[in-house]
LODRENZA-635600 format. One record per atom (N, C-alpha, C, O): residue in one letter; x, y, z. Coordinates in steps of 0.2 Angstrom, whole numbers, plus 5000, padded with zeros to 4 digits. Layout:
// residues N
AXYZ ...
//
This chain:
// residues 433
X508651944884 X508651994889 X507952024891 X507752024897 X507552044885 X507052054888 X506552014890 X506152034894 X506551954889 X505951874892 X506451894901 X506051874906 X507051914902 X507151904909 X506851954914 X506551944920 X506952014909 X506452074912 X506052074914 X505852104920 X505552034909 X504852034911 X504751974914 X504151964916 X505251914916 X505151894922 X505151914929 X504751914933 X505651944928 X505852004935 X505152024937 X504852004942 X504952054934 X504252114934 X503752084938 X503452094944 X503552004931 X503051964935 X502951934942 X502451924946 X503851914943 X503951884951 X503951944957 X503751934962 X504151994954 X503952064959 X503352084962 X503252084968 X502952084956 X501952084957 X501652044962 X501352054967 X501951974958 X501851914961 X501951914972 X501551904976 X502751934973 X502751944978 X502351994982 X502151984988 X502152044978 X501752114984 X501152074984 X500952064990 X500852054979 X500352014980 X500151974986 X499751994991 X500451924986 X500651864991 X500751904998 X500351885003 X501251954999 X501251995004 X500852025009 X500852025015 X500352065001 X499752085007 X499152045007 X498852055012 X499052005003 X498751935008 X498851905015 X498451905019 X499651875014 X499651855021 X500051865025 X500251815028 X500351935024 X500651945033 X500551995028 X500851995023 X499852065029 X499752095030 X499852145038 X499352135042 X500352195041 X500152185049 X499752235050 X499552285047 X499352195058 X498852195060 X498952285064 X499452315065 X498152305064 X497952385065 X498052365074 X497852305077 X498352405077 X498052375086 X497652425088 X497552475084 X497352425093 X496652445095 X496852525097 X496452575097 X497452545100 X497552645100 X497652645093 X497652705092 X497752625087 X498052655080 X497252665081 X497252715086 X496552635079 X496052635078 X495852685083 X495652725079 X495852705088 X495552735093 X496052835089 X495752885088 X496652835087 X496752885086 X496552905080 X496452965079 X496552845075 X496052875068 X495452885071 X495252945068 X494952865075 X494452885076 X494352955078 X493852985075 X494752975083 X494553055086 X494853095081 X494653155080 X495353075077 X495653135071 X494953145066 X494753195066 X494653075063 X494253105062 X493753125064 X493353155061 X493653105070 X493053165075 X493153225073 X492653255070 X493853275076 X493953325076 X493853355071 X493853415071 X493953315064 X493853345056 X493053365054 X492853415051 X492553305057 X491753315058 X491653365062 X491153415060 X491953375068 X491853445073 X492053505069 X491653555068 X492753505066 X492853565062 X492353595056 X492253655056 X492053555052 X491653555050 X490853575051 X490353605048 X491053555056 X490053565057 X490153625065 X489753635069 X490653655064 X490653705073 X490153775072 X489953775066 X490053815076 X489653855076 X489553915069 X489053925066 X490153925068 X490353975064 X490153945059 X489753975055 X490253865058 X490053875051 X489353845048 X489153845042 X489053815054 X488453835056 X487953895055 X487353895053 X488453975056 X488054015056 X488254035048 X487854075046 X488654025045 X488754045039 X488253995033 X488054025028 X488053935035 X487453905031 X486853915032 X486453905028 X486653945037 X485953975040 X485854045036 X485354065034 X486854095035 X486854145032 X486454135025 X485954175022 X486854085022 X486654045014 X485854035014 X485654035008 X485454025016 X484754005016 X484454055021 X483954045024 X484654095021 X484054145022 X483654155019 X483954145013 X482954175017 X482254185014 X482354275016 X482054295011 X482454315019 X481954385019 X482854415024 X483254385027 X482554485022 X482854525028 X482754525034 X483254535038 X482154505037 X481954485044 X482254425046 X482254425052 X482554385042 X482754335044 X483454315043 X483554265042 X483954385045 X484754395044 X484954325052 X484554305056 X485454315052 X485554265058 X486054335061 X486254395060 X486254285067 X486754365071 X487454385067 X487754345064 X487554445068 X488054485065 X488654415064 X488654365067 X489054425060 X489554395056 X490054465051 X489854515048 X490754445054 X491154525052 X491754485048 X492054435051 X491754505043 X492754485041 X493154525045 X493054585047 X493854465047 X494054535049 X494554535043 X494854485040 X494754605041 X495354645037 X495954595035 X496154565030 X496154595040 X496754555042 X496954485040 X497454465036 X496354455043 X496554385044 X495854345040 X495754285041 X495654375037 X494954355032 X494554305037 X494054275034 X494754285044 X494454235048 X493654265050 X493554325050 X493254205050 X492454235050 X492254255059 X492154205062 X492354285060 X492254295067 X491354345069 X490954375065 X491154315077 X490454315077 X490554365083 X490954365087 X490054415083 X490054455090 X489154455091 X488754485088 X489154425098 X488454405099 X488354485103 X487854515104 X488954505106 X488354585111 X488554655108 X488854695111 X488554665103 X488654725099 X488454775102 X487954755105 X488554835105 X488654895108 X488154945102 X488454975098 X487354945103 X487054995097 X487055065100 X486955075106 X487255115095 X486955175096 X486255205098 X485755175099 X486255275097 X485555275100 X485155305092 X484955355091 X485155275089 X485155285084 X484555255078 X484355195078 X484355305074 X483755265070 X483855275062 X484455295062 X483655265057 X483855225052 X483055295047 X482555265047 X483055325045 X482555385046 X482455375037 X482855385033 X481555365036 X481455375029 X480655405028 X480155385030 X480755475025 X480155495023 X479855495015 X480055525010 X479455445017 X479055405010 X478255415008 X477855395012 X478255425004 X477455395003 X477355325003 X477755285004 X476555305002 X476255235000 X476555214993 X477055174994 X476455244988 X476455244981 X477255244982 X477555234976 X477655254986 X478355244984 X478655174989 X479155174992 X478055134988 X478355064993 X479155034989 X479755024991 X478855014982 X479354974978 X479955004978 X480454964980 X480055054977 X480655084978 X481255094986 X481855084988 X480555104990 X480955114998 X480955044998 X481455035001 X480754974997 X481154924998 X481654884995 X481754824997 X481854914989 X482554914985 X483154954991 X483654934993 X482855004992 X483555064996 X483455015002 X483954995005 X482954985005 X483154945012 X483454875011 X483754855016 X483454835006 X483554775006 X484354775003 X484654715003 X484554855000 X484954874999 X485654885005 X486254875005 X485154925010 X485754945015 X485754885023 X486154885028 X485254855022 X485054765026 X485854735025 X486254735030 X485954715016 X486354675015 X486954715018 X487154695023 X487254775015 X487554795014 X488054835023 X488554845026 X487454835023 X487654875033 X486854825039 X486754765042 X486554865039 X486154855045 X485854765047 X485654745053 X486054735041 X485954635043 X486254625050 X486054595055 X486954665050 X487354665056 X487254685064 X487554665069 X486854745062 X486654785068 X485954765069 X485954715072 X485454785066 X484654775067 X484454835069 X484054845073 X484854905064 X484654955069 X483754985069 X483454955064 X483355025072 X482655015070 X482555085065 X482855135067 X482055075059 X481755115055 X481155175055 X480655155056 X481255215055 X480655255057 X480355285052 X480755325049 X479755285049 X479555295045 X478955365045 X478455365048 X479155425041 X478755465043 X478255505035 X478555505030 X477855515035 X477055535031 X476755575033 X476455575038 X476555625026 X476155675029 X475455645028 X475055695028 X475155575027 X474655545027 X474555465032 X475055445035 X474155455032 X474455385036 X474755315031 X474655325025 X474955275033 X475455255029 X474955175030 X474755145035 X474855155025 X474255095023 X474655025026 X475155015028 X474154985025 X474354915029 X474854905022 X475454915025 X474854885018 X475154855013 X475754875015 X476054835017 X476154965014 X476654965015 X476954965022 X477554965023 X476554955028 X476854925033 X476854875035 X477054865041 X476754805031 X476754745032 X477454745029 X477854715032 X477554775023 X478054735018 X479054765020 X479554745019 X478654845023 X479154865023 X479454815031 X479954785031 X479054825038 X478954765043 X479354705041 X479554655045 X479354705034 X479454615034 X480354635032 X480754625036 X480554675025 X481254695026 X481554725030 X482154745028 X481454745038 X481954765041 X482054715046 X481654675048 X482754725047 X483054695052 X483054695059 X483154645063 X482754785059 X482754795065 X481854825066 X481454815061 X481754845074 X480854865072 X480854925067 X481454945064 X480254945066 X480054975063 X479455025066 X479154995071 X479355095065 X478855145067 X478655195063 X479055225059 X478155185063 X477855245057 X477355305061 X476955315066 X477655345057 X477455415061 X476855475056 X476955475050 X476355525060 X476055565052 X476255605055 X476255605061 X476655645051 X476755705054 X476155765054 X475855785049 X476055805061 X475955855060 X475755895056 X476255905052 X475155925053 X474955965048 X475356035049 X475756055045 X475256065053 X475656125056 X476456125053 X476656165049 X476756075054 X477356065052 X477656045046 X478256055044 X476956025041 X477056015034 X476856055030 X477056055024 X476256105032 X475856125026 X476156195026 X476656225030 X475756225020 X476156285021 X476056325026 X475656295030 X476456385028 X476256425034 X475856485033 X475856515027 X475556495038 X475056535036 X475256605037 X474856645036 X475756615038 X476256675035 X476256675028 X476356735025 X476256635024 X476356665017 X475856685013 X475356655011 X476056735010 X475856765005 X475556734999 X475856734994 X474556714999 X474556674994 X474556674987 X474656624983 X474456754984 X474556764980 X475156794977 X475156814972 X475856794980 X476556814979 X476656734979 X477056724975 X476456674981 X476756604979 X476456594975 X476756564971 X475656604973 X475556584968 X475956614961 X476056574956 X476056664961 X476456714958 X477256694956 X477556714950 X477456664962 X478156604961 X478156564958 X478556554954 X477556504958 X477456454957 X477456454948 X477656414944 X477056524946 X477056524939 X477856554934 X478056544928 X478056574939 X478756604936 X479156544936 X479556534932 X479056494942 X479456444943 X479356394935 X479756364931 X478756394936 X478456354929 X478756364922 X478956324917 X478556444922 X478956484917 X479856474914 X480056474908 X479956484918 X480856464919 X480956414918 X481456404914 X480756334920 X480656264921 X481256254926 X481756234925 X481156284932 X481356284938 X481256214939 X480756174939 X482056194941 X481856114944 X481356074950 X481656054955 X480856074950 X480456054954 X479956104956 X479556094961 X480056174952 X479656224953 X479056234954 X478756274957 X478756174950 X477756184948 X477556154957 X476956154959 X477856144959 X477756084967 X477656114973 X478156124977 X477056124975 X476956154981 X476956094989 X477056094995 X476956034984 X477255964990 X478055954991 X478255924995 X478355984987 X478955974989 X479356024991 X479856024995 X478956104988 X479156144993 X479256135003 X479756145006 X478556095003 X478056085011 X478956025013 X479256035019 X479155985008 X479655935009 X480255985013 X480355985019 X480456025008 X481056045009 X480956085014 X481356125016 X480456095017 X480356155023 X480356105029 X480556115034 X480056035028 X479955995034 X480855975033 X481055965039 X481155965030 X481855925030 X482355985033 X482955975033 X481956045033 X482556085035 X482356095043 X482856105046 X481656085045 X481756145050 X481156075057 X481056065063 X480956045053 X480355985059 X480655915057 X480855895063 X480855875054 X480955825056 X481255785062 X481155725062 X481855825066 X482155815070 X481655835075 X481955825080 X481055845076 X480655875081 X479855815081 X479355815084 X480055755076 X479455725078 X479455675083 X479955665085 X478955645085 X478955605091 X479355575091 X479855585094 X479155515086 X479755465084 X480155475083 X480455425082 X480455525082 X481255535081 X481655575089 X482155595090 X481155585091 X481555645099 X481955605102 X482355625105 X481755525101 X482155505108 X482755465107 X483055435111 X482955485100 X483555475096 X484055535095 X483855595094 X484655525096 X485455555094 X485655555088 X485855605085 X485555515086 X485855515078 X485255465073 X484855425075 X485355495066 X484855465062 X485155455055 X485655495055 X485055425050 X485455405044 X484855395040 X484455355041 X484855445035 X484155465031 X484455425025 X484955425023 X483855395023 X483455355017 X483155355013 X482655325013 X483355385008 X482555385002 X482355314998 X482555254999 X481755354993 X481755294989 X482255264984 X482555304980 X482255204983 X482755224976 X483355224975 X483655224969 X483655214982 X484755234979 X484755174983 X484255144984 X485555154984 X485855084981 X486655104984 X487055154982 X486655054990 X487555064992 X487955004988 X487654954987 X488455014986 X488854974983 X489354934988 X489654884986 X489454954993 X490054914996 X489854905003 X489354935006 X490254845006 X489954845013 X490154895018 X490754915018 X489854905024 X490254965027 X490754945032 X491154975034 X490654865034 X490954855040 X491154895046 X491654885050 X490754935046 X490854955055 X490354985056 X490054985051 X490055035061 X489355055064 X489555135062 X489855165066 X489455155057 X489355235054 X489055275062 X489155335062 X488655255066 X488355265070 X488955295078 X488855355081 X489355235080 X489855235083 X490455275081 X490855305085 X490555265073 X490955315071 X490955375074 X491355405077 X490255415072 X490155485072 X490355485079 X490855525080 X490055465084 X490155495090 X490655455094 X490755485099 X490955415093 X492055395093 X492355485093 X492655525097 X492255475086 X492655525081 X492255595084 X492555645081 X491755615088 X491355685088 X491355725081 X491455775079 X490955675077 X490455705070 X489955725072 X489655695077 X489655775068 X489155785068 X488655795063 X488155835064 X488955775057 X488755785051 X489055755046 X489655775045 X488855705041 X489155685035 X488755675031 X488155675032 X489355665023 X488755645016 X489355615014 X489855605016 X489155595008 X489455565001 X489755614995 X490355634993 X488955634994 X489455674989 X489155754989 X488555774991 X489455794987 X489355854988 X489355884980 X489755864976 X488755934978 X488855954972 X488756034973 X488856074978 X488556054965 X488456134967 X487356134967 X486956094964 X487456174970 X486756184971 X486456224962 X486856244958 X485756224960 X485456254955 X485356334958 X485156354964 X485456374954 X485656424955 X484956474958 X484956504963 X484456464952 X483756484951 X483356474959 X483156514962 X483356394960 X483156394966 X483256434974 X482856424979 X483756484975 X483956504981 X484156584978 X484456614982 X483856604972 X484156674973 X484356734978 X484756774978 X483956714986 X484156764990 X484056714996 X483656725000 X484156664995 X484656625002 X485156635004 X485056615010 X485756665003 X486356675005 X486356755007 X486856775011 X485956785005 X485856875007 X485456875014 X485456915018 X484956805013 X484756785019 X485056775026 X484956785032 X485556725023 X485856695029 X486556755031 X486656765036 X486756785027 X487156835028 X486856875032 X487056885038 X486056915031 X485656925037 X485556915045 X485556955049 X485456855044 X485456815049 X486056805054 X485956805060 X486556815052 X487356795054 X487556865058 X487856865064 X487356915053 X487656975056 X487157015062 X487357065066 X486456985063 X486256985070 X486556925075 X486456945081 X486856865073 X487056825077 X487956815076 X488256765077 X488256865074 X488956835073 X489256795079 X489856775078 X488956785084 X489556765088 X489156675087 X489356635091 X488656655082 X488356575082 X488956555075 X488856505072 X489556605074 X489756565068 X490556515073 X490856535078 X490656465070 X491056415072 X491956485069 X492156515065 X492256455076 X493256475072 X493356455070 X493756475066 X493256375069 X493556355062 X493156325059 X493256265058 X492556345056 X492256355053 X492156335045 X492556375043 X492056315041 X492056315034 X491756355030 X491256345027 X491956435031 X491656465025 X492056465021 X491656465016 X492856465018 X492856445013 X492756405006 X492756425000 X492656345009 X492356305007 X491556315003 X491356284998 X491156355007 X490656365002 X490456445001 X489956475001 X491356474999 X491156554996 X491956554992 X492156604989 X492156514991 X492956504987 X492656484981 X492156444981 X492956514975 X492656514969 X493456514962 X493456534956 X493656484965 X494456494963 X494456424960 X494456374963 X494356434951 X494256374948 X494956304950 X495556314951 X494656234951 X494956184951 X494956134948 X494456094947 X495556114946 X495756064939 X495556084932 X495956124931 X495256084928 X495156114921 X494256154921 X494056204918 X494056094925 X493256154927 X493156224926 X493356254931 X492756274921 X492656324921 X491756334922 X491456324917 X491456354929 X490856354931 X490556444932 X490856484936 X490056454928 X489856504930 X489256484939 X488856434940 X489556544942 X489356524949 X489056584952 X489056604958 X488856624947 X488456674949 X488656724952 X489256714954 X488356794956 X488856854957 X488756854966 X488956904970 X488356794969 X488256794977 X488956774978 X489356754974 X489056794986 X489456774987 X489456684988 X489956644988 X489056674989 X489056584991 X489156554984 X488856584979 X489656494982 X489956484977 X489256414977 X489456354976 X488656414979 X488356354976 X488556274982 X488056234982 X489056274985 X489256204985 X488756184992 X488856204998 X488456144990 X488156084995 X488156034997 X488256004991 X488156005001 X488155935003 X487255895003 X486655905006 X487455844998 X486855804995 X486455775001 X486655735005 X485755805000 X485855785011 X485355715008 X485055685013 X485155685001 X484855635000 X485255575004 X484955515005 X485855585006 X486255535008 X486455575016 X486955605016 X486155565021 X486655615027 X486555565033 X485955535034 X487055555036 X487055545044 X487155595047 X487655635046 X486755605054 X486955645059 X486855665064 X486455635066 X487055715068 X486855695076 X486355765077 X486355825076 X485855705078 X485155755079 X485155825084 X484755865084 X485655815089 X485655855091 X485855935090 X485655995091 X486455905086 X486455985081 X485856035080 X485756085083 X485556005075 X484756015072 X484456035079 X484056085078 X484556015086 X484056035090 X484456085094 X484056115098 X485056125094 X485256165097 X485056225094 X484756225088 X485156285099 X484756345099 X484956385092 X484556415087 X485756385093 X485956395082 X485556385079 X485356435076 X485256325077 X484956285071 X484356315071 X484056335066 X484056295079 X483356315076 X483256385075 X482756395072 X483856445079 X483456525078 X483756515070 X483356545066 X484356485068 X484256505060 X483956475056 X483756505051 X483556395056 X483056395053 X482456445054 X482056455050 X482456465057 X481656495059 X481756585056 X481356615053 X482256585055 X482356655054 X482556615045 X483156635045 X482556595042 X482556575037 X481656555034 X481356575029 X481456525039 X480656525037 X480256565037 X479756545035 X480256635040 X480056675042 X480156725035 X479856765033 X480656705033 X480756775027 X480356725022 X480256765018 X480156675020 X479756645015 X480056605008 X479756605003 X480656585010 X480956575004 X480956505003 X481156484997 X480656445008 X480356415005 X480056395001 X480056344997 X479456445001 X478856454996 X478956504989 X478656494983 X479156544992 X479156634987 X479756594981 X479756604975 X480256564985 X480656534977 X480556474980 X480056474984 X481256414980 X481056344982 X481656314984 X481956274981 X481856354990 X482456334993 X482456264994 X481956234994 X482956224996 X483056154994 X483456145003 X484056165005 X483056095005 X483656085011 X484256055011 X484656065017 X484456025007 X485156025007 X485856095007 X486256105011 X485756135003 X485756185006 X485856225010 X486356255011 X485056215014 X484956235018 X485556205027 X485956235031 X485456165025 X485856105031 X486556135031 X486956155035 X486656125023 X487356135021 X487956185023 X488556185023 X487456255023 X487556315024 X487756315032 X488256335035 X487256275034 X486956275042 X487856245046 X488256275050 X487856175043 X488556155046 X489156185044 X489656175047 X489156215039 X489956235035 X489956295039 X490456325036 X489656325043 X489656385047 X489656385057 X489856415062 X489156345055 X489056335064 X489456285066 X489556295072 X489756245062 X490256185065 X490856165065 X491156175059 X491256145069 X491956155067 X492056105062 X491756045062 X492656125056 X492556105049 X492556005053 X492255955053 X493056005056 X493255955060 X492855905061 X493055855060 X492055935063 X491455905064 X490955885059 X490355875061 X491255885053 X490755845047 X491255805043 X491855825041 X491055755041 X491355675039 X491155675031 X490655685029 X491655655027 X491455615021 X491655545019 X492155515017 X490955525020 X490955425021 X491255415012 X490755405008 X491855425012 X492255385004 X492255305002 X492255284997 X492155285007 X492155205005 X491355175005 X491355115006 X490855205004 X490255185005 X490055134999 X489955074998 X490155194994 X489655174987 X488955184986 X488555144988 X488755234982 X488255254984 X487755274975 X488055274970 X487355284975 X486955304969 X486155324970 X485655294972 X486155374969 X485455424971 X485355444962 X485955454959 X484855434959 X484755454950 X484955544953 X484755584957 X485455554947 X485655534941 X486555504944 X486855464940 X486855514949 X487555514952 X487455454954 X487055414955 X488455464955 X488455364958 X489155424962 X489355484960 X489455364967 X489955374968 X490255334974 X489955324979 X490955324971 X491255234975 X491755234976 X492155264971 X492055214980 X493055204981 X493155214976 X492755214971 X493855224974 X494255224968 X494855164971 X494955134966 X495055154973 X495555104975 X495555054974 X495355024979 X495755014970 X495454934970 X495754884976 X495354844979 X496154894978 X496154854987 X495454874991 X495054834993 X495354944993 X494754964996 X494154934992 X493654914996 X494054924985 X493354884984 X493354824984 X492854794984 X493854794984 X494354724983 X493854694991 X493454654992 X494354734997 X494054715003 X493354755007 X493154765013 X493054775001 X492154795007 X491854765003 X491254765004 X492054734996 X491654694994 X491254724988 X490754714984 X491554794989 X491054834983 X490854804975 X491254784971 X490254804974 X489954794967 X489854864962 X489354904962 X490354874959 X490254954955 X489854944948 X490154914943 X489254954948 X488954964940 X489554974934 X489955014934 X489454934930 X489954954923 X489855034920 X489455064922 X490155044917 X490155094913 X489755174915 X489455214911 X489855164924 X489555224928 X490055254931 X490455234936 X490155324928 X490955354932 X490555384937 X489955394937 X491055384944 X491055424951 X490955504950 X491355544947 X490455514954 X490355574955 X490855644956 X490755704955 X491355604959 X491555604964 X492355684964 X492455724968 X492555674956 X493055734954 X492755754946 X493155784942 X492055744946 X491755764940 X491455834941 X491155864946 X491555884932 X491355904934 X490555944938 X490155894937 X490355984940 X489955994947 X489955954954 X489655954959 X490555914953 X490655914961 X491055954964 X491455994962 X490955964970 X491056004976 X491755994979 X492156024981 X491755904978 X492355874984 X492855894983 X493155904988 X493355904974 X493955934975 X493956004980 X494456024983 X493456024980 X493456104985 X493356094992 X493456144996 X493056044993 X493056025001 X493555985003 X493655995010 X493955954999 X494855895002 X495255985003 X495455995008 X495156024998 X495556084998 X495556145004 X496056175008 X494756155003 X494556175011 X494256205014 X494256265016 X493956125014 X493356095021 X493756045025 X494256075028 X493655985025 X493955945030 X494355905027 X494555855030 X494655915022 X495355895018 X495355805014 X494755775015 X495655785013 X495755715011 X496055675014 X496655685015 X495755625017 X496155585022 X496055515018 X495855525013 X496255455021 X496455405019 X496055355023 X496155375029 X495755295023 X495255245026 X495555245032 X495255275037 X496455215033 X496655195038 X496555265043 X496755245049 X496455325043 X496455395047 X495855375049 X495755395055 X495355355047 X494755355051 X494355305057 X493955315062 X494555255055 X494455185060 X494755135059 X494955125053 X495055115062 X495255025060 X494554985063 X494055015065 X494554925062 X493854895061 X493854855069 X493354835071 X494554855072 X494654825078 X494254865084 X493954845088 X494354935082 X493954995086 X493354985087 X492954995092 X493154955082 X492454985081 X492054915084 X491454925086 X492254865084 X491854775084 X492554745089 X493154745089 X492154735094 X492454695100 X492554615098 X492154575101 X492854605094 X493054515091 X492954475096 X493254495101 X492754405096 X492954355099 X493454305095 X493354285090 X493754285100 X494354235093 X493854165092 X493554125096 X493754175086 X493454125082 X493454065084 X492954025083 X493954035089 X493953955092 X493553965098 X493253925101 X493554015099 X493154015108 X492454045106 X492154075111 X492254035101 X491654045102 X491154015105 X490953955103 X490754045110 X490254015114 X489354005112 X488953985117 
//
């Protein structure tokens, strides 16, 4: 039985064999013409624009050399290309020294990747010295977009000549004494005096609307996918951060007796709906027990190391009579008022709460804080890289934000703020030109 098997088997072989030798049938010349164009079309798919622009993506050399915007969309993870982007009027704002090159181009090749490769928004760079070839070749070479370096005015930076030299030098030693944070600093004073009250007034920045400040040193985690730029002025913002803390106490002892001053020759410059709760509510939240001293201002500021915002604010008549009435009483110098604060006060009073923003999906880290989505689908889709074993700022405590979702401009959720179709005019991926 079995010798018959395996004859079976042998003569089976035997016939496919013989088979496809000789009456194998013939290809006719449309089969051949239609394998031909299917694989055309496979070589076309292959090699079309899009994916073209995603291998030039792959071999980039430098920030200078991003290829044109490339956007996921949400939805449909298709790669889609938008050649005429709609920019704001808007600049990209870093106050640095020379000696902090290495630094400002970590934060730039940081926010390149992460946001601006897309836009090419331009950088403006300002110094109370002039700013050397080295760091304007290099920085030149990581933007995307141009680039402008500006000296600021001496008038603008230095002390003013209203103050009283020996009552700061007098501060300066008490400041040393106490180990006031940044106390011994008569440059950082001049900082926090230009970031409160001149930088919206220098050349290079007058003929812009909105500005998105940079330091050295910090580090976005997620990509932002949409123009924070257009956001703001879609949405009528005019002020945001990331993350908000309490301010150091020592610094500001009579800044809020100030601005209380201030207020009550101008009551009618405060916003109706306004956020003074939010920075005079002292009503502990979640297990947090903070002493918050006996002002009435509970401390909470907006970290202005991270702010976008619309320059115009800063130049309306509000801002400037209360910065100026703010520098005139000398608390720049005399203690070491801090402009974030300063700003912070500024918006949470003059603006309706409505009109300042907190960019939750960014990912962000300024030394010593971080802070990034919590959601794992949200870091899932912006692509975020979160550091190991670095908790969020974000409901820690000295953060401010549980008291700002509470109320200031409350909690909302990604989808309340944009969808991504709003913001980027898509072309469908097949019709690209």
């Amino acid at each position: 039985m079995k010798i018959l098997l395996y004859g079976l088997i042998v003569l089976t072989i035997i016939e496919v064999i013989v088979y496809s030798l000789f009456f194998k049938p013939s290809i006719s010349s449309s089969e051949i013409q239609t394998i031909y164009e299917t694989s055309k079309r496979i070589i076309q798919s292959r090699n079309n624009e899009t994916e073209l622009y995603l291998n030039r993506a792959k071999l980039k050399g430098a920030s200078n050399s991003y290829v044109d915007p490339i956007f996921l969309n949400d939805l449909t993870h298709k790669v889609i290309k938008e050649d005429n982007i709609k920019l704001e009027n808007a600049t990209i704002l870093v106050l640095c020294r020379n000696w902090e090159l290495k630094d400002i181009l970590s934060s730039m090749r940081s926010l390149e990747d992460k946001f601006n490769k897309d836009y090419h928004y331009p950088w403006t760079f300002l110094n109370d010295v002039p700013f050397d070839d080295e760091f304007i070749e290099w920085t030149t070479a990581m933007a995307s977009g141009k680039t402008e370096y500006g000296l600021i005015p001496e008038e603008d930076w230095s002390t003013p000549s209203f103050i009283n030299q020996t009552k700061y030098d007098e501060s300066i030693e008490y400041a040393i004494a106490n180990e006031i944070i940044y106390g011994f600093s008569k440059s950082y004073r001049n900082m926090c005096k230009f970031n409160s009250g001149y930088f919206f007034r220098q050349e290079l920045v007058n003929k812009y609307d909105y500005y998105f400040r940079v330091e050295p040193d910090v580090e976005y985690f997620c990509d932002f996918q949409m123009d924070p730029f257009r956001l703001m002025r879609e949405q009528n913002k005019k002020y945001s951060f990331i993350m908000t803390l309490y301010e150091y106490p020592a610094t500001i002892p009579t800044l809020w007796e100030t601005v209380e001053e201030f207020f009550q020759i101008h009551p009618d410059y405060l916003h109706p709906n306004n956020s003074y709760d939010f920075i005079t509510d002292k009503e502990p939240i979640g297990t947090a027990a903070l002493e918050l001293g006996e002002s009435s201002y509970n401390l909470c500021h907006f970290w202005s190391n991270f702010e976008i915002g619309d320059l115009n604010f800063f130049r309306s008549k509000e801002y400037i009579d209360y910065f100026n009435f703010l520098n005139e009483k000398g608390g720049f110098y005399y203690e070491r008022w801090g402009d974030a604060p300063v700003h912070s006060i500024a918006a949470a009073l003059l603006l309706d709460k409505e009109e300042i923003y907190h960019f939750e999906d960014i990912g962000y880290n300024h030394v010593p804080f971080f802070s990034y989505p919590r959601g794992e689908q949200i870091k899932k889709h912006k692509r975020c890289i979160i550091p190991k074993d670095k908790d969020s700022m974000d409901v820690a405590i000295g953060s401010c934000l549980p008291r700002w979702w509470k109320l200031g401009g409350g909690k909302k959720f990604l989808k309340e703020y944009y969808h991504q179709d709003e913001y980027l005019e898509f072309k469908d991926v097949c019709n690209i030109k």
